[in-house]
N, C-alpha and C positions, 0 to 999 in steps of 0.2 A: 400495584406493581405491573411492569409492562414485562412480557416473556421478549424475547427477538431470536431471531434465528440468522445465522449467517453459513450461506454455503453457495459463492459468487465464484469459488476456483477450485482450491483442492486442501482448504481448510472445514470441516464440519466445527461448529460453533452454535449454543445456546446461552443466554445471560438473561437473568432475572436482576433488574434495577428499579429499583422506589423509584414513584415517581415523587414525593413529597421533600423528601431527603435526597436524593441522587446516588444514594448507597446501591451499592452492589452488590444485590443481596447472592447471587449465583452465578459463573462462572464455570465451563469447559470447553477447551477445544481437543479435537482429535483432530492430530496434521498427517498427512498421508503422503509427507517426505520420501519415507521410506518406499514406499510401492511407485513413487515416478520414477526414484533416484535410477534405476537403469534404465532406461528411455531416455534421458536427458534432460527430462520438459514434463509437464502435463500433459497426459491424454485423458481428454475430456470425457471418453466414456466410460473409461475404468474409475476417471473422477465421480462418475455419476453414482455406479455400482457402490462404489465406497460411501459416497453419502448415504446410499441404503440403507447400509449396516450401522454406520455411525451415528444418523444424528437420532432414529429411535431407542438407541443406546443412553443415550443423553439425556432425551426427555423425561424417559421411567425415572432418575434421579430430581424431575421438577416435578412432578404430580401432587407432591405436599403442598406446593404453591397456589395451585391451578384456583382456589376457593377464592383467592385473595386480588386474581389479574383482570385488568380493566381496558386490556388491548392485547393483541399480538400485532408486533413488528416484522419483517423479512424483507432482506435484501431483493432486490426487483433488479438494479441494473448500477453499475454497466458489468457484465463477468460473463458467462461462458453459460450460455442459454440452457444447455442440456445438465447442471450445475446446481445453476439457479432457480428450475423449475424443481429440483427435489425440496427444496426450503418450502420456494411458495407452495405447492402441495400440502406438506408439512403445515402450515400455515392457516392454509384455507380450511382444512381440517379441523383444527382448535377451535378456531374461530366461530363455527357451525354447532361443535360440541359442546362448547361455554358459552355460546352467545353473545359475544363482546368483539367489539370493531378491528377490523382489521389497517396496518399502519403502513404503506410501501417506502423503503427508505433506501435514497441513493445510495450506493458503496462509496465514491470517495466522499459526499458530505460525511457519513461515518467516518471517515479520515482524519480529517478535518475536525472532527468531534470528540477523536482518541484524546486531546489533549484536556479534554475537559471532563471524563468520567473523574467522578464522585466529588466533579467543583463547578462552578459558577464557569460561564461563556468571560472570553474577554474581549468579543467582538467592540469597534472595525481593527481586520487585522490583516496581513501579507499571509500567504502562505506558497509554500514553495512543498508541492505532491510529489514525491518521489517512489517509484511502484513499479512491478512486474509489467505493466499494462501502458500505465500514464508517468510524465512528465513535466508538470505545468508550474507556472506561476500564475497563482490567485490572490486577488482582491474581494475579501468577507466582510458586509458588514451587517449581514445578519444570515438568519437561516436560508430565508428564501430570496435574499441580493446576494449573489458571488457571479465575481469576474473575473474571467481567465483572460490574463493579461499575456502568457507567452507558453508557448508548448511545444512539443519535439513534434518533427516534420515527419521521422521514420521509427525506429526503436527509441527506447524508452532507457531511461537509466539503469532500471532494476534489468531489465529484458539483457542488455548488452552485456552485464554480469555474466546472466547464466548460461547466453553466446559465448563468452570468452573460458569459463568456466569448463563447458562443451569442449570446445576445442583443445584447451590442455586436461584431459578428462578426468575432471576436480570432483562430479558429480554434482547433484542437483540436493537444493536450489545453489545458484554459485555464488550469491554475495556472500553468504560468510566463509564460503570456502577462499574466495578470492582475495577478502579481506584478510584472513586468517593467513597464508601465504603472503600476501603484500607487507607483512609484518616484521617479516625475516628477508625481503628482498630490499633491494635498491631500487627507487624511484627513478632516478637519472641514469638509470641502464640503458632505456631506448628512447628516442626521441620522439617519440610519435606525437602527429600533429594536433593541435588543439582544436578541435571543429571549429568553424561558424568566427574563426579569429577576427577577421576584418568586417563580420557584421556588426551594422550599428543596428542591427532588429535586436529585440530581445524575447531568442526562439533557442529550442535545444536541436541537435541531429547528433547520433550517434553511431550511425550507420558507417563512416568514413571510417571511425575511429576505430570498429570493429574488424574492419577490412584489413587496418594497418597492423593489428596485433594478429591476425589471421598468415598475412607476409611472411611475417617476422616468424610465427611458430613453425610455418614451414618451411624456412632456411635454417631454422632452427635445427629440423627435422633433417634436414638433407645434409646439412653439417654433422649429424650423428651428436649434437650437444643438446639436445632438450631434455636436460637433466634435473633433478628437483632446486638446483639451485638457480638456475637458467626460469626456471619454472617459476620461482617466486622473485624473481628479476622482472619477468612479464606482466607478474599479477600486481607487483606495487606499481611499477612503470604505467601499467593500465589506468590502474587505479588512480594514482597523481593526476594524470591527464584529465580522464574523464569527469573528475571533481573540481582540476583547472576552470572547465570548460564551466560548469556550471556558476560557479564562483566568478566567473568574467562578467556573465549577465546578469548577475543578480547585482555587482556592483552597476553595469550602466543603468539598473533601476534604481537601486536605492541614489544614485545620483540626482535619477528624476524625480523621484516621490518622497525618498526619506521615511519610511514607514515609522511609526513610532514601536509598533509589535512583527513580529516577525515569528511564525510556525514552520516547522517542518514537520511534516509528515507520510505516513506509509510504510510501505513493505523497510525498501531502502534507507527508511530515513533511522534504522536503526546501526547505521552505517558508524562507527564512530570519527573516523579522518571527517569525514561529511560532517558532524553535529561539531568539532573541534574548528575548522575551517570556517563554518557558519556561526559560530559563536565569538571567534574574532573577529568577522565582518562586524556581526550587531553592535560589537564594543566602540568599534573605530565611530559607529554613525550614532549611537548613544541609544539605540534598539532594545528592546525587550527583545529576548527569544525565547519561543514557548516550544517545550517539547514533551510530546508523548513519551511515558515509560515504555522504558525496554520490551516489555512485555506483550505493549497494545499497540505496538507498530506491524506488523502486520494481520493481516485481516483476521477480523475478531467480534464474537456475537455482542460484547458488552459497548462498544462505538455505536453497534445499529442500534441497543437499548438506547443508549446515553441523545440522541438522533431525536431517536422515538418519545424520549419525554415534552420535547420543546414540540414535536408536532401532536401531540395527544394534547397539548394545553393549548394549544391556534386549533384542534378542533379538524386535524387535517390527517381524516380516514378515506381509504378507497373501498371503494363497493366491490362486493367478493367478482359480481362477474365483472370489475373494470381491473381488476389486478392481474398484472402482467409482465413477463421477462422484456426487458433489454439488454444485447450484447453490447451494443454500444453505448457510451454519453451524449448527449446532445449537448452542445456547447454553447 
């Protein structure tokens, strides 16, 4: 069995997964929702403090395991460095006390890998990352070939949620609050512009579009109407939009490429208008779409497992002193 740890933002996360079978043998996360929800946002360092407590919480429940593990995995990058060094810590520790290799696994390859706990890969495939963080449209055709074929220039899709969310103070995180709201509002309330319309790139920005629902709430505001119903006016109105937008570019690719498979994944990609939207694309161009359960869309220790068993079979461990955070991805 491979243990993995995930703690890239302000999810704590452990999963114990066969490596032989792909079973899932262990599974918790502790989400720390509640402790950002008045801030807005994550703050990184109370993220960190919370890992503290959380992820040795966790572990004491994998200790019956430990006889049976033949690696530990942990998230390295890209997330929030003061985050991510509680894991690897975590990590480098085990590793030292059972004497068995240690595995560094990118967080969105984990993503990207949500769709395949407890089943077979079905790489070469499209994938379209949708996340608090990132953006992108990728080309997989294995573990270590993926190409990022187009990605947001400013904010991110999940990110402009919990902007917008902020601003009509829905609380955090705001995609489901905003979704949840867009539910009961009207789409074609406001008209806001569709980014990037007259690009023939295929890239996202979302930063326009936040500005323009930003406008709006405060005329909203100064009209004395920013009332719950006005409120869920904004948040479908947003919502249309910004799935608009995304949905324009991925048709001028499938134009180009025609993928045969098609993934969505991430935080956001547990969106449902999003997975509805994108499952009519796939149909029209004769696409497979693969999607992660509800559950392992966002970030989650059993992805970094599921990651870790294809790099434990190629044999691709890092040496305790070459393991290391990055905030960033390299592209």
């Amino acid at each position: 069995m491979i243990l993995s740890i995930e703690s890239s933002c302000d999810d704590s996360s452990i999963a114990i997964t066969a490596i032989d079978t792909l079973e899932l043998i262990f599974h918790k996360k502790i989400s720390q929702e509640i402790q950002h929800s008045f801030y807005g946002g994550v703050v990184p360092e109370l993220a960190a403090r919370l890992h503290i407590e959380a992820l040795p919480l966790i572990l004491k429940e994998c200790e019956k395991y430990f006889s049976s593990l033949k690696a530990i995995a942990v998230t390295t990058a890209p997330g929030l460095s003061v985050t991510l060094s509680e894991g690897v810590m975590m990590a480098k520790a085990l590793s030292i006390a059972l004497s068995i290799p240690l595995i560094s696994v990118n967080h969105l390859k984990g993503h990207i890998y949500s769709c395949f706990i407890e089943e077979k890969t079905k790489f070469p495939m499209t994938i379209l990352l949708v996340s608090g963080g990132h953006t992108q449209i990728i080309e997989a055709t294995n573990l270590h070939n993926m190409k990022i074929i187009g990605q947001t220039s400013d904010d991110s899709f999940g990110e402009s949620f919990d902007k917008v969310a902020k601003m009509l103070n829905l609380g955090y995180p705001g995609g489901p609050a905003i979704e949840d709201k867009g539910k009961i509002g009207d789409k074609e309330s406001y008209d806001f512009p569709i980014p990037l319309r007259q690009s023939p790139n295929i890239e996202f920005s979302f930063s326009g579009l936040k500005n323009a629902v930003r406008l709006a709430v405060l005329k909203e505001e100064e009209l004395g109407s920013l009332n719950d119903k006005t409120i869920a006016n904004i948040c479908a109105s947003f919502q249309h939009t910004a799935i608009n937008h995304i949905l324009m570019k991925l048709k001028k690719y499938f134009k180009i490429q025609s993928p045969t498979k098609f993934a969505i994944v991430g935080g956001a990609s547990a969106n449902i208008y999003l997975r509805e939207e994108c499952e009519k694309l796939c149909k029209s161009y004769n696409c497979e779409l693969i999607l992660a359960p509800i559950e392992f869309c966002s970030d989650n220790a059993a992805m970094i497992g599921r990651v870790a068993i294809e790099q434990y079979l190629q044999k691709d461990f890092t040496a305790l002193e070459k393991i290391d955070v990055q905030s960033r991805i390299k592209s």
